[in-house]
Phi, psi and omega in degrees: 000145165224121220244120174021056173105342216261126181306106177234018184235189239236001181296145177243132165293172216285143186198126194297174194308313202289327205272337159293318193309299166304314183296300191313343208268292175326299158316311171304313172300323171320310194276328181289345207252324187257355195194028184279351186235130152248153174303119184279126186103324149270172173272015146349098143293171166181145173224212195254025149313285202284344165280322177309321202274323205286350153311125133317130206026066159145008225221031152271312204268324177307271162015303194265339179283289200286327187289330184283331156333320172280318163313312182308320199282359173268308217280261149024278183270035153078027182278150185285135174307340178272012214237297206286285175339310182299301174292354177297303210273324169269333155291335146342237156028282207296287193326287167324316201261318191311001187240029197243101189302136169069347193271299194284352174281328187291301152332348179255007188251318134327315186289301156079124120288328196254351145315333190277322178298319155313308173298346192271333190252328189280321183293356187290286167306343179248013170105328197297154201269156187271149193240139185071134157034061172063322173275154186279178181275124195184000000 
C-alpha cells in the first residue's frame, strides 16, 4: 500500500542487494533467538534466547552480545542514531531485567527485543514517518 508517497505494507520500497541481503540475515535470526518454538498447547512463542538465558552465570550476557549483533547490522544499512540508541536500548533493557531469576527469564521471553528491533529497522526502511517526539512505534 501506499498512503501519500509513503511505502506502508509489508512491500519494501526499492532497496540494494547488499541491504536485503542483511535484513533477511537479521530476521532469520530474530525469529531463531525470539520465536522459533512454540509453546505446545498455546499460540506462545518463544526462541533460544530465552532458553540460553535460563544458564546461570553468563548466557544473559552471550545472549545480549549476539543480540547487538542485530544492531550492528542495522547500523550497516544506514539506520539513524536515534533508531540505533533505541535498539540499544532495548537489548539493554531484555538483558538487564533477565538477570533477575526465573521473573527476568519470563520477560525476556515476552519481551522479543530482537523483533522489536527488526520491526525498527524494516519501518526505517520502508519510509514510514516517525511518531511522537521523533520516534517509531514499537
Amino acid at each position: 500500500m501506499i498512503d501519500a508517497g509513503v511505502f506502508t505494507g509489508d512491500i519494501l520500497p526499492p532497496i540494494g542487494a547488499d541491504t536485503a541481503r542483511r535484513l533477511r540475515r537479521v530476521k532469520r535470526l530474530a525469529w531463531l533467538l525470539d520465536a522459533a518454538f512454540r509453546l505446545p498447547g498455546t499460540r506462545f512463542r518463544l526462541g533460544i534466547d530465552a532458553l540460553i538465558g535460563l544458564i546461570p552465570g553468563g548466557g544473559n550476557v552471550v545472549m545480549g552480545l549476539i543480540s547487538l549483533y542485530i544492531v550492528l547490522e542495522a547500523w550497516r544499512m544506514g539506520v539513524p542514531n536515534d533508531l540505533l540508541l533505541r535498539m540499544v536500548g532495548n537489548v539493554a533493557v531484555e538483558t538487564v531485567v533477565d538477570t533477575v531469576p526465573l521473573a527476568g527469564d519470563l520477560f525476556d521471553a515476552a519481551f522479543k527485543a530482537n523483533l522489536r528491533n527488526v520491526a525498527l529497522i524494516e519501518r526505517h526502511l520502508n519510509g514510514r514517518p516517525m511518531s511522537g517526539r521523533g520516534r517509531a512505534a514499537a
